[in-house]
C-alpha positions in Angstrom: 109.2 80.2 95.7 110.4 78.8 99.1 114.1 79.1 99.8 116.3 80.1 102.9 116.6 83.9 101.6 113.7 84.4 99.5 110.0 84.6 100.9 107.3 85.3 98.4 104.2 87.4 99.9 100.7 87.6 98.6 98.2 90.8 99.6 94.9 91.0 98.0 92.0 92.5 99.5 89.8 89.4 98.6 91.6 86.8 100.4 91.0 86.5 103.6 94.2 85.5 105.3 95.5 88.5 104.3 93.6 90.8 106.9 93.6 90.5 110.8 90.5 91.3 112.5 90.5 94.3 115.6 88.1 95.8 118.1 87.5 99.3 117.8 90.3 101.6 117.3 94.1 100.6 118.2 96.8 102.7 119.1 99.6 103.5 116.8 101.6 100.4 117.9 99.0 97.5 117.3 97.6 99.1 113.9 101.8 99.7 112.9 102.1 96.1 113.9 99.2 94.5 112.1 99.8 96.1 109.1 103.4 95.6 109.0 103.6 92.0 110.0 100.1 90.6 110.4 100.2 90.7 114.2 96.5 90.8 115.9 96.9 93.2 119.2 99.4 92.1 122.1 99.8 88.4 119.8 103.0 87.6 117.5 103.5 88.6 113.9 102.4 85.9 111.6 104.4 87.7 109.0 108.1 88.7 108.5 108.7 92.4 109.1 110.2 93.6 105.4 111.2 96.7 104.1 112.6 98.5 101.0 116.1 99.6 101.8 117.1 101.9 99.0 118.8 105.4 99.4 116.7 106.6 96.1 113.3 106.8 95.3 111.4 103.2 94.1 110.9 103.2 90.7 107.4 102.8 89.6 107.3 101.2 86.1 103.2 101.0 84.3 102.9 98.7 81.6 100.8 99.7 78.8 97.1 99.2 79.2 95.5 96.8 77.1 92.4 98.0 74.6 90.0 97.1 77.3 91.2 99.8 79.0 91.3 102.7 76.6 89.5 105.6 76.9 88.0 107.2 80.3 89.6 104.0 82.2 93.2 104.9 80.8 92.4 108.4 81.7 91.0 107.4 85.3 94.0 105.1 86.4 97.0 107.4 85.1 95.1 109.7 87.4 94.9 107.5 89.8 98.6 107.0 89.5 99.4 110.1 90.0 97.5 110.8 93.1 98.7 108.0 95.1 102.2 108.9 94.7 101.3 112.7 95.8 99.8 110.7 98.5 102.5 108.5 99.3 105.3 111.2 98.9 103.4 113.4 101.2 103.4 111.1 104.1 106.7 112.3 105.5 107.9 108.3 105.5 111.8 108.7 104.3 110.4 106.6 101.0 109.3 108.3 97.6 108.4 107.1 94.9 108.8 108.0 91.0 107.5 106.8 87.5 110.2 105.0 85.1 109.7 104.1 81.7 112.4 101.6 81.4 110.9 98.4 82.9 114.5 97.0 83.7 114.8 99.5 86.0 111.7 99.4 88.0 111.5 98.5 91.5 107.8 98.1 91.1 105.7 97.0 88.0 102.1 97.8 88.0 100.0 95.9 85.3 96.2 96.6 84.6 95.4 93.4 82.5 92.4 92.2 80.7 91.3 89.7 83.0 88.9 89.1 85.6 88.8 88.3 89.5 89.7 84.9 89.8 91.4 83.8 87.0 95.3 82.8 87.3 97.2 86.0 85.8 98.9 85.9 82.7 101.1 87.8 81.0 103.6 89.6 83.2 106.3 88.2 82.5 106.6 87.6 86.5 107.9 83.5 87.1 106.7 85.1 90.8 103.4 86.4 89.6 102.0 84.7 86.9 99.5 81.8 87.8 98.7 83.2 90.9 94.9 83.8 91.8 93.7 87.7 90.7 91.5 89.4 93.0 90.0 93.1 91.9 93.5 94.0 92.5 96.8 92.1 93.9 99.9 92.8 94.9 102.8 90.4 95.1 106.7 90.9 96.0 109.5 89.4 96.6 111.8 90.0 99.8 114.9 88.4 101.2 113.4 87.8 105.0 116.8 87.1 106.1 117.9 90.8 105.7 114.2 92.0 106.0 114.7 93.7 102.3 111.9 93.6 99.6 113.5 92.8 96.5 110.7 93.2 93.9 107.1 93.8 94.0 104.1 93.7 91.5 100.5 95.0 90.9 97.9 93.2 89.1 94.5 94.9 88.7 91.6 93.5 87.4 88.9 94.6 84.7 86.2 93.3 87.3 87.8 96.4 89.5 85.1 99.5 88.8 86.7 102.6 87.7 84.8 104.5 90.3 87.5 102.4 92.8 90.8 103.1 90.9 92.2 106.1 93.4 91.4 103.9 96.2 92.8 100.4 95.0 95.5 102.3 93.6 96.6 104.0 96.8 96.1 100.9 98.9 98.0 98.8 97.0 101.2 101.0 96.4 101.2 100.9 100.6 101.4 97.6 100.7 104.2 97.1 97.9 105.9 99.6 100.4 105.9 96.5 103.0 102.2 97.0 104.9 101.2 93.6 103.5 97.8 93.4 106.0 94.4 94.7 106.0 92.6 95.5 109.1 89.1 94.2 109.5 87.5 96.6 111.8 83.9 99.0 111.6 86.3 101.5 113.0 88.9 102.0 110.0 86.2 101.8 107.4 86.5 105.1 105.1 89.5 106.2 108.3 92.4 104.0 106.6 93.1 102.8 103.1 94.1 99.7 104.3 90.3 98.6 105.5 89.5 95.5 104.3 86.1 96.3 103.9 85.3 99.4 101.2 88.0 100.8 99.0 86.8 104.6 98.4 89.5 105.6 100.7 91.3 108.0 98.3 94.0 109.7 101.1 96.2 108.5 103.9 94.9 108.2 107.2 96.7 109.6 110.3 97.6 106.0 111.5 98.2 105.2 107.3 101.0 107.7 107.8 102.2 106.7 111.3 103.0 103.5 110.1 104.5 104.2 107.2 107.1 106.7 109.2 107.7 103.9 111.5 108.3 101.4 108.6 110.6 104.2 106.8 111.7 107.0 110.0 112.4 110.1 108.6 115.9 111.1 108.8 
């Protein structure tokens, strides 16, 4: 989708151009602005800057779980759910976030689906989503770039994703439909931030996780 308002972003922590390599710890500025915009330190974003600008809390819609998932994985990723919104809520970002179960409602729509990493995805619904590459999990949205507004986003996880990951892929991927799109590629963020591109057992926010997310959404 490519038109003068709308941009469509991709993050998924299996494709490469969607993390930016670093040096050793950065200060709050350079890890706010690779995360937000893909910008590698003192060098340009390579991303638009977007946000969600809502006065309310998102609405998080969960589609039902396919049989695939029934049982302790159903039980594991309701959980995980759960915890990443505590999480998120908890940052002291002026965002929330809050479960719906009207899908025409939802800001964001988070689908486990009975396929596996690297087929297209199917079945959303999503004209935006569907056909696009699925990695253990992805996370798609739509934004006007003009305005800098997210319009819509979307989560797609994968049965290849191991339960033992859920809380961490779960957490990671609700921060980026929050707008931090990037990943950061760098031994020092590995089990620090749950936006490390490499290991996803990072179950809480990070001190720079949360930074960022206040800059992105200052408190009032």
């Amino acid at each position: 989708m490519k038109t003068a308002l709308a941009f469509l972003l991709l993050a998924s922590a299996a494709q490469a151009q969607d993390h930016i390599a670093a040096q050793g710890p950065l200060s709050d500025a350079d890890f706010y602005r690779l995360v937000a915009c893909a910008a590698p330190p003192d060098q340009p974003c390579q991303k638009p800057l977007v946000r969600w600008q809502v006065e309310r809390p998102l609405r998080l819609w969960v589609a039902p779980l396919p049989e695939a998932y029934l049982g302790g994985k159903a039980k594991r990723a309701e959980a995980a759910i759960n915890l990443a919104i505590k999480e998120l809520n908890g940052s002291g970002a002026a965002i929330s976030l809050v479960k719906t179960d009207i899908k025409a409602v939802a800001d964001i729509q988070l689908f486990f689906l009975d396929q596996a990493r690297g087929e297209p995805i199917q079945g959303t619904g999503l004209s935006w989503v569907d056909g696009a590459r699925l990695g253990g999990a992805t996370t798609r949205m739509q934004a006007n770039v003009a305005k800098g507004e997210i319009l819509a986003a979307a989560i797609v996880v994968s049965t290849t994703l191991g339960i033992a990951s859920y809380e961490g892929v779960i957490l990671e991927e609700l921060t980026q439909a929050l707008g931090l799109m990037t990943d950061i590629k760098s031994p020092a963020y590995v089990g620090v931030s749950v936006l490390s591109q490499d290991g996803n057992r990072v179950t809480r926010l990070g001190a720079q996780d949360k930074t960022a997310l206040k800059q992105h959404y200052p408190p009032k």
